[in-house]
C-alpha atoms as a printed R data frame, in Angstrom:
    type eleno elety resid chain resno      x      y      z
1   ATOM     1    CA   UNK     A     1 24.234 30.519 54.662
2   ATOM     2    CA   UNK     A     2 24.335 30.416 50.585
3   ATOM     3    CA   UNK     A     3 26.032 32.559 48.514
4   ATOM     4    CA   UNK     A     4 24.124 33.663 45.140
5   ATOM     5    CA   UNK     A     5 26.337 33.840 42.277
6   ATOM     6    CA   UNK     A     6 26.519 36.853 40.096
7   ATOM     7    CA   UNK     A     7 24.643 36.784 37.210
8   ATOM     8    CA   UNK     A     8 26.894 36.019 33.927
9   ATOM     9    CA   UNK     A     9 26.760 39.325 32.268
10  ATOM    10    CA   UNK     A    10 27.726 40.819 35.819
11  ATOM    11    CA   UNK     A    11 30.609 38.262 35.754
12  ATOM    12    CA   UNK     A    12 31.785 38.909 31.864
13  ATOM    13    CA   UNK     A    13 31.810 42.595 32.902
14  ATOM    14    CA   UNK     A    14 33.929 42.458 36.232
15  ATOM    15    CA   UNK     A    15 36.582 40.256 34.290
16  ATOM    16    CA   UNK     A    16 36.962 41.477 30.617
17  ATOM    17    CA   UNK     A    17 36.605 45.480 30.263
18  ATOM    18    CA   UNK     A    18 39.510 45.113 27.610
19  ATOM    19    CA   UNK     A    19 37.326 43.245 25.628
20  ATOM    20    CA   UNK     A    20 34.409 45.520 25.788
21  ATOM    21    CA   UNK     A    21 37.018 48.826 24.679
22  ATOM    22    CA   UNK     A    22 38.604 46.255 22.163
23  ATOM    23    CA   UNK     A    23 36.252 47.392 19.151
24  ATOM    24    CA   UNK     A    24 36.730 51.095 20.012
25  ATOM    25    CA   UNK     A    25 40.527 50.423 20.046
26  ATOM    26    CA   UNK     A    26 40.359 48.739 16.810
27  ATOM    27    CA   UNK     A    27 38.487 51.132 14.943
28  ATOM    28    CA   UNK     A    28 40.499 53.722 16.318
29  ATOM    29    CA   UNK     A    29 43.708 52.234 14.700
30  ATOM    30    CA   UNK     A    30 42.170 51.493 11.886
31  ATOM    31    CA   UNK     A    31 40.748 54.946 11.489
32  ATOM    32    CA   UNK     A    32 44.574 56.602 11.824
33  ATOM    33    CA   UNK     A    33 45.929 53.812  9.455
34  ATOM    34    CA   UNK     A    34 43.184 55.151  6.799
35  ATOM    35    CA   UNK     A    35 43.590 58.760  7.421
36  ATOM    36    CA   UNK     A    36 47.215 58.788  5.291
37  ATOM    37    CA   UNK     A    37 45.915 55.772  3.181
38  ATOM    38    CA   UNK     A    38 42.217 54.924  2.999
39  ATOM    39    CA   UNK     A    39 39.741 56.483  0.484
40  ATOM    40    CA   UNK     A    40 37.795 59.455  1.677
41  ATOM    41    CA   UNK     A    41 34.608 57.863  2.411
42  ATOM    42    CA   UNK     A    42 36.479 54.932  4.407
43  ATOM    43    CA   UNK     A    43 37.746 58.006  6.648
44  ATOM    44    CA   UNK     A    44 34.510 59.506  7.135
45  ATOM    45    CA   UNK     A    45 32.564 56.080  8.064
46  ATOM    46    CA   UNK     A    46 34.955 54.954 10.557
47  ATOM    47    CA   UNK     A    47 34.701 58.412 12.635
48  ATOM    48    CA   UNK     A    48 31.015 57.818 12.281
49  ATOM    49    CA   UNK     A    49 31.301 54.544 14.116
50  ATOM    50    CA   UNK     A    50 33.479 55.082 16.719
51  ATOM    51    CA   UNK     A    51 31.878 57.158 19.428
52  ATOM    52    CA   UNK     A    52 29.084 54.609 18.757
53  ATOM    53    CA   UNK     A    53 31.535 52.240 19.874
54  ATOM    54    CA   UNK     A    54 32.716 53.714 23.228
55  ATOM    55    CA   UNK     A    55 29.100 53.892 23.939
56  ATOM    56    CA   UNK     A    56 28.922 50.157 23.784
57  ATOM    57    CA   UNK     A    57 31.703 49.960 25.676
58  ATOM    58    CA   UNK     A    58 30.466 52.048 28.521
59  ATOM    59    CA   UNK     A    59 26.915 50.572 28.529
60  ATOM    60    CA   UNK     A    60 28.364 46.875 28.480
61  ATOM    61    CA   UNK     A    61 30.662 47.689 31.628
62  ATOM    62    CA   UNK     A    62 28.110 50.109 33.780
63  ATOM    63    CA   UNK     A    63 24.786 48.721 33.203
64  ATOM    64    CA   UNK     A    64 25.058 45.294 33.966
65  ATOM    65    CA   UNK     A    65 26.202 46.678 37.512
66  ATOM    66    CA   UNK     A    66 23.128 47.558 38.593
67  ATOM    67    CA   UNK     A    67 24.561 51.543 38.994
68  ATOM    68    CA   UNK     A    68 20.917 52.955 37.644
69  ATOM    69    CA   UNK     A    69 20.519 55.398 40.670
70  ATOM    70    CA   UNK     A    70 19.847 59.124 39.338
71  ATOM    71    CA   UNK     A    71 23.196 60.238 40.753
72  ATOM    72    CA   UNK     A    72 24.648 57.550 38.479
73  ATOM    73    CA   UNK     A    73 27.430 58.514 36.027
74  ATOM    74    CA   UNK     A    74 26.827 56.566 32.707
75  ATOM    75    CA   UNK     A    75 24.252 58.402 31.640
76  ATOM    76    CA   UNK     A    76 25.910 61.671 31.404
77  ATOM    77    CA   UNK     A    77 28.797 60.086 29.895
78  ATOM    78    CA   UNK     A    78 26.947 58.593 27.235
79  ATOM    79    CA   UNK     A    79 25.366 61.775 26.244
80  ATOM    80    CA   UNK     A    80 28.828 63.407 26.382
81  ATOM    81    CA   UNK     A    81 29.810 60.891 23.761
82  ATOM    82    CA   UNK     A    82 26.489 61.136 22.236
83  ATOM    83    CA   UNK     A    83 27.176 64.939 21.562
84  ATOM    84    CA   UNK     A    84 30.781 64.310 20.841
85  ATOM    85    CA   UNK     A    85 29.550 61.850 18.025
86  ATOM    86    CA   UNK     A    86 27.484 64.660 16.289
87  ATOM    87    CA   UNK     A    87 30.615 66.942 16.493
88  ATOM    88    CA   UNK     A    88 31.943 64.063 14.441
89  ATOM    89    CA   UNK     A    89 29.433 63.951 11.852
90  ATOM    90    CA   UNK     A    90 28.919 67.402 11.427
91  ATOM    91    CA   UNK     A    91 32.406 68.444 11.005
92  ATOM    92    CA   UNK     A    92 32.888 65.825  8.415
93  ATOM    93    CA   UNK     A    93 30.890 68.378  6.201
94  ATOM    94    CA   UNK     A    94 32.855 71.326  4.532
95  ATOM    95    CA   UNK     A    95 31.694 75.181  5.226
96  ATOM    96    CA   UNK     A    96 31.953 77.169  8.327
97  ATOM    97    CA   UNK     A    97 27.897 76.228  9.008
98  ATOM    98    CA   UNK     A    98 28.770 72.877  9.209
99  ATOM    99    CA   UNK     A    99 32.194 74.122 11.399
100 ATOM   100    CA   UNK     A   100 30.128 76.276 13.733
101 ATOM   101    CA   UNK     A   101 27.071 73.486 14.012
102 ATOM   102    CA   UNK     A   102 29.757 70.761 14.705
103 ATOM   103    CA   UNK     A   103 31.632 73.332 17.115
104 ATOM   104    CA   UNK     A   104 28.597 73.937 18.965
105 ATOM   105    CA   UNK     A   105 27.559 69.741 19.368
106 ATOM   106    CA   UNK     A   106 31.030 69.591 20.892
107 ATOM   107    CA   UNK     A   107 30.243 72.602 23.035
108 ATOM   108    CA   UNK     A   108 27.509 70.852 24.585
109 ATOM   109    CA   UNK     A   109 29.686 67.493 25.204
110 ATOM   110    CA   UNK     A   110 32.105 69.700 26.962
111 ATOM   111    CA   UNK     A   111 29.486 71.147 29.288
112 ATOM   112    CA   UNK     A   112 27.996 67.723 29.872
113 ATOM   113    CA   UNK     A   113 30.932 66.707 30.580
114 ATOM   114    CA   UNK     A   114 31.813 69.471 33.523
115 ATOM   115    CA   UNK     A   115 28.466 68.373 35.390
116 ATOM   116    CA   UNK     A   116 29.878 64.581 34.999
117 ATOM   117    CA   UNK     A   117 33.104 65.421 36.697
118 ATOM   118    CA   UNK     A   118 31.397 67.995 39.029
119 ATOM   119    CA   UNK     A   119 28.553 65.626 40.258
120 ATOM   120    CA   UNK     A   120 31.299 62.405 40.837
121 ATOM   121    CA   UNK     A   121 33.049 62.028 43.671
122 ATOM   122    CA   UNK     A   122 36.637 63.800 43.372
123 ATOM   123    CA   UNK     A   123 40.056 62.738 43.983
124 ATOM   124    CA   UNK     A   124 40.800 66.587 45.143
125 ATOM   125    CA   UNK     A   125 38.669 68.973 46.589
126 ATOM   126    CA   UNK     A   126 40.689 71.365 44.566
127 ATOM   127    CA   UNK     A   127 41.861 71.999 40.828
128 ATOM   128    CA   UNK     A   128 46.005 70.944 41.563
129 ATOM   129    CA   UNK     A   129 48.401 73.871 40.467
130 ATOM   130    CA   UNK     A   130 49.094 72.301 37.257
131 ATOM   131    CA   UNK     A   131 45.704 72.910 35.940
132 ATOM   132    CA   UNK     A   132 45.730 76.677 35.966
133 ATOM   133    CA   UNK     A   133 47.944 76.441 32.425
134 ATOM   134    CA   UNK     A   134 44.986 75.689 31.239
135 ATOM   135    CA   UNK     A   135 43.955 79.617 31.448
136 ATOM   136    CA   UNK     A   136 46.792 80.568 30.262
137 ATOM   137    CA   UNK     A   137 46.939 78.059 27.092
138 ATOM   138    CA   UNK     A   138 43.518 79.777 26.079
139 ATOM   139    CA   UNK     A   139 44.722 83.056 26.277
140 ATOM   140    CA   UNK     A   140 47.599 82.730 24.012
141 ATOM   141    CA   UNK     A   141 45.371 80.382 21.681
142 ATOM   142    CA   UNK     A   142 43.167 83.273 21.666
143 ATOM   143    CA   UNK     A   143 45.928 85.449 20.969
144 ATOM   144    CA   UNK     A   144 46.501 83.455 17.686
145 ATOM   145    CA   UNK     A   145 43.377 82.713 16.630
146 ATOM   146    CA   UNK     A   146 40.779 85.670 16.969
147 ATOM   147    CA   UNK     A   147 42.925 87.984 14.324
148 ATOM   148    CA   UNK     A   148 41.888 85.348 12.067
149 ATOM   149    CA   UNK     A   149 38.897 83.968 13.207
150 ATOM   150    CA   UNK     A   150 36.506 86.893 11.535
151 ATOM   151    CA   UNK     A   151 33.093 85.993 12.158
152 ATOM   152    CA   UNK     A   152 33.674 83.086 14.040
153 ATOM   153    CA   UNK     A   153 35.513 84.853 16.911
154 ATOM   154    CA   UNK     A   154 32.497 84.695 19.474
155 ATOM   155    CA   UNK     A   155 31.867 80.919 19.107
156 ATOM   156    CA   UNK     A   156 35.731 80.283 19.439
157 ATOM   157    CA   UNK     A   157 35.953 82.330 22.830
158 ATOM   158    CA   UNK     A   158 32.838 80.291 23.817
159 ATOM   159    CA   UNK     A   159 34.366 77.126 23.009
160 ATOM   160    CA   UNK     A   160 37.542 78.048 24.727
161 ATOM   161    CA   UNK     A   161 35.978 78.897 27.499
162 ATOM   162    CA   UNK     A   162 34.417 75.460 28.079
163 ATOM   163    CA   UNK     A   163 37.309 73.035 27.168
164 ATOM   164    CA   UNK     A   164 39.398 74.735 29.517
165 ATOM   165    CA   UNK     A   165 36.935 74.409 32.355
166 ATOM   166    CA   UNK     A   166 36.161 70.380 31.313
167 ATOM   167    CA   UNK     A   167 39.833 70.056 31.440
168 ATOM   168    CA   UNK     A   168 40.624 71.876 34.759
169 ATOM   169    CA   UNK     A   169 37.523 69.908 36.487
170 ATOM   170    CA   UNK     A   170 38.679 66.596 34.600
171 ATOM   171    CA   UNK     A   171 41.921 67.679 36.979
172 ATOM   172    CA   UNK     A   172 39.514 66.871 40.253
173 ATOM   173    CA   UNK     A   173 39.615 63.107 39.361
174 ATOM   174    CA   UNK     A   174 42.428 60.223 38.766
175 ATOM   175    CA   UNK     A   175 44.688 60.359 36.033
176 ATOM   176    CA   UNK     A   176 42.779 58.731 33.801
177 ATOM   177    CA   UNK     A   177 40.551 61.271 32.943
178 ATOM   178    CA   UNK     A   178 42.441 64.293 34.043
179 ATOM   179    CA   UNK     A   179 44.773 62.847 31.057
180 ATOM   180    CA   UNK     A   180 41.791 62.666 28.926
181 ATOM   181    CA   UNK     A   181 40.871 66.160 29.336
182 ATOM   182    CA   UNK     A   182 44.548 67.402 28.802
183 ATOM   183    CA   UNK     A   183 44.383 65.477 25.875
184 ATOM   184    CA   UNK     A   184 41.119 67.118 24.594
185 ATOM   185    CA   UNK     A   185 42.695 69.990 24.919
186 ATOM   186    CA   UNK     A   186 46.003 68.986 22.879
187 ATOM   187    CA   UNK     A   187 43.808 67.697 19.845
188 ATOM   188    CA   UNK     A   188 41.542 71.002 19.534
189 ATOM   189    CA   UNK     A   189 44.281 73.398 19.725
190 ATOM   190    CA   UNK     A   190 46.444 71.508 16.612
191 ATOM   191    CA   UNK     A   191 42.811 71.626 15.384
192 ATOM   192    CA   UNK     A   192 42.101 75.165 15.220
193 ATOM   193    CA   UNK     A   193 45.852 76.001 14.504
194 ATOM   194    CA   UNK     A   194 45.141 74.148 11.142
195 ATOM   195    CA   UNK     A   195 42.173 76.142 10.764
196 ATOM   196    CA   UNK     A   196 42.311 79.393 11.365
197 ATOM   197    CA   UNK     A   197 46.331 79.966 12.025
198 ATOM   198    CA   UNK     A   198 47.654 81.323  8.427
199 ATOM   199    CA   UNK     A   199 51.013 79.021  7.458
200 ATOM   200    CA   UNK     A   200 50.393 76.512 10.129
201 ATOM   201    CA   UNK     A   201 50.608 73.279  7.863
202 ATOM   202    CA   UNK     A   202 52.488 69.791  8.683
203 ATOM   203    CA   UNK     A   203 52.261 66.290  7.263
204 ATOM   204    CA   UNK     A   204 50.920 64.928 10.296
205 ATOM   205    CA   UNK     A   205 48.437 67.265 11.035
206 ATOM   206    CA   UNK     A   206 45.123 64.968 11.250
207 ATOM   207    CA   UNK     A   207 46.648 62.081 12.610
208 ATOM   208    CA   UNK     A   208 47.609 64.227 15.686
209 ATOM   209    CA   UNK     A   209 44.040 65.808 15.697
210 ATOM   210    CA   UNK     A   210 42.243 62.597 15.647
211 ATOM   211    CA   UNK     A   211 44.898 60.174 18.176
212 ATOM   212    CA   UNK     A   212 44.370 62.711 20.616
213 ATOM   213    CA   UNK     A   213 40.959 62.917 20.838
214 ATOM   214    CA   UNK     A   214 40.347 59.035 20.446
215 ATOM   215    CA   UNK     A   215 43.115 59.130 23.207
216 ATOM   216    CA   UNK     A   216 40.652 61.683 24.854
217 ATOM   217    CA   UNK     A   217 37.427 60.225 24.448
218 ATOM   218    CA   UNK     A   218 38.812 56.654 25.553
219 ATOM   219    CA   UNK     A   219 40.602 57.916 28.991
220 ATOM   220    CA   UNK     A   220 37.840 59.739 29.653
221 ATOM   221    CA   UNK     A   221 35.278 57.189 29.143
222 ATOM   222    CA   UNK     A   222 37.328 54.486 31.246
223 ATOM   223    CA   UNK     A   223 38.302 56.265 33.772
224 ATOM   224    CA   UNK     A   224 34.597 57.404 34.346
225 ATOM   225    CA   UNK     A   225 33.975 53.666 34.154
226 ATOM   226    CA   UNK     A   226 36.616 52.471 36.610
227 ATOM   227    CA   UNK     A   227 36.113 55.093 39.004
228 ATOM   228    CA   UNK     A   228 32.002 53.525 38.686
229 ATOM   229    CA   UNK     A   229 33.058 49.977 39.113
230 ATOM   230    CA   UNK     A   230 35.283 50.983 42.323
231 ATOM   231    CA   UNK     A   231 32.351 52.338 43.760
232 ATOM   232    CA   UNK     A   232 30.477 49.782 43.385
233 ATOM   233    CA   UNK     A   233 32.904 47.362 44.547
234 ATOM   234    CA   UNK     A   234 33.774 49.477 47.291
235 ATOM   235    CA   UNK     A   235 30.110 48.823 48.533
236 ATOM   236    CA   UNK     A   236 29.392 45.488 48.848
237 ATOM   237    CA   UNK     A   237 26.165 44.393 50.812
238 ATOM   238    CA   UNK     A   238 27.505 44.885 54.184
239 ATOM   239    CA   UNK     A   239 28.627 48.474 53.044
240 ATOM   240    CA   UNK     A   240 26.525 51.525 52.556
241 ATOM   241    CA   UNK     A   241 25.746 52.770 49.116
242 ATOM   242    CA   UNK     A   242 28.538 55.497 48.021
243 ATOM   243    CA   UNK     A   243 25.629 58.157 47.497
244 ATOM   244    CA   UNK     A   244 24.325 57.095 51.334
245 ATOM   245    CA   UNK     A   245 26.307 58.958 54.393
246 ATOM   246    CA   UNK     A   246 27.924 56.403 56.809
247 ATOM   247    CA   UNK     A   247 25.381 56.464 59.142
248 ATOM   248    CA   UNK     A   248 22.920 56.333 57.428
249 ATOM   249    CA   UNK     A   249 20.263 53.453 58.016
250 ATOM   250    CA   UNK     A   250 17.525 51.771 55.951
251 ATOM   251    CA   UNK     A   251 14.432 53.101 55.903
């Protein structure tokens, strides 16, 4: 009996995934390095690249494993970060049209995001205990915010509403991306506290927004990616396909 070898791509992907994050890790330092001393357009055009980046990371790590099926993961993801990007963009622009259009792209990662981590296989059938602080961070957060908030109340509650449920069903998986949604969570609050919270100023202020997220965005995305690759591993030829019940046989 022969054995066929795996194709190279299939090969590169199984042994380097450091190498495929490595241009979304640069950036990312490089991004927090120009935040205190870059010019502002060098800012701006790095956070336009970088989601772009953990794209490519995703797509270079999924797709040459042949996971394609329509119950597949990588697609959500990548429009999760595909939203997430024009949250980016948009908020890049000042004026609260540009705040509530880049607000609502992130909105729509968020849900994505919740039917990702609903549809994948969980590590617990149930949110843990921990994750119920997640209710009660948005209710204080509330508590500070909406006095302020004026016409831009409603699309805060929204928004509140929906990170805390990404987060709490980001809690259903491994730590990797239960850490990325608590980490979400940490870089929209310091966020909106610079926003909208009067006197709330400190030197590091957008180097805590921004390391979070990246830290967000990145544990999220690889931990959606490992979980895929496990999977996949985890069902070999001999072994049934992880969407397939046990006994299942071919048609």
């Amino acid at each position: 009996m022969t054995r066929t070898n795996p194709p190279a791509a299939e090969v590169r992907a199984e042994r380097s995934p450091l190498m495929a994050f490595a241009p979304y890790l640069v950036l990312s330092a490089l991004h927090l390095v120009l935040l205190s001393s870059g010019p502002a357009w060098s800012v701006t055009a790095t956070k336009a690249l970088l989601m772009p980046l953990l794209a490519l990371a995703v797509v270079l790590l999924v797709r040459p494993l042949g996971v394609r099926d329509r119950r597949a993961p990588a697609p959500l993801l990548l429009a999760g970060i595909a939203f997430s990007w024009g949250g980016d963009v948009l908020l890049s622009f000042p004026g609260d049209g540009w705040f509530v259009a880049g607000l609502s792209s992130f909105l729509l990662a968020h849900v994505v995001y919740v039917v990702l981590f609903l549809r994948m296989p969980r590590a617990r059938r149930r949110p843990p205990a921990w994750s119920y602080v997640y209710w009660a961070w948005m209710i204080v957060m509330l508590g500070l915010l909406l006095p302020h908030a004026g016409a831009l109340a409603a699309p805060i509650v929204l928004y509140a509403a929906a990170i805390g449920t990404m987060a709490m069903c980001a809690s259903l998986h491994g730590r990797w991306i239960a850490l990325g949604g608590a980490f979400f969570i940490v870089s929209d609050s310091v966020l909106a506290l610079g926003r909208f919270l009067p006197g709330y100023e400190f030197a590091g202020h957008d180097f805590a927004v921004m390391s979070t997220y990246l830290a967000a965005q990145g544990l999220i995305a690889w931990g959606v990616v490992a979980e895929t690759r496990a999977r996949r591993a985890a069902s070999g030829p001999s072994s049934p396909s992880p969407d397939r019940p046990v006994g299942a046989t071919a048609p």
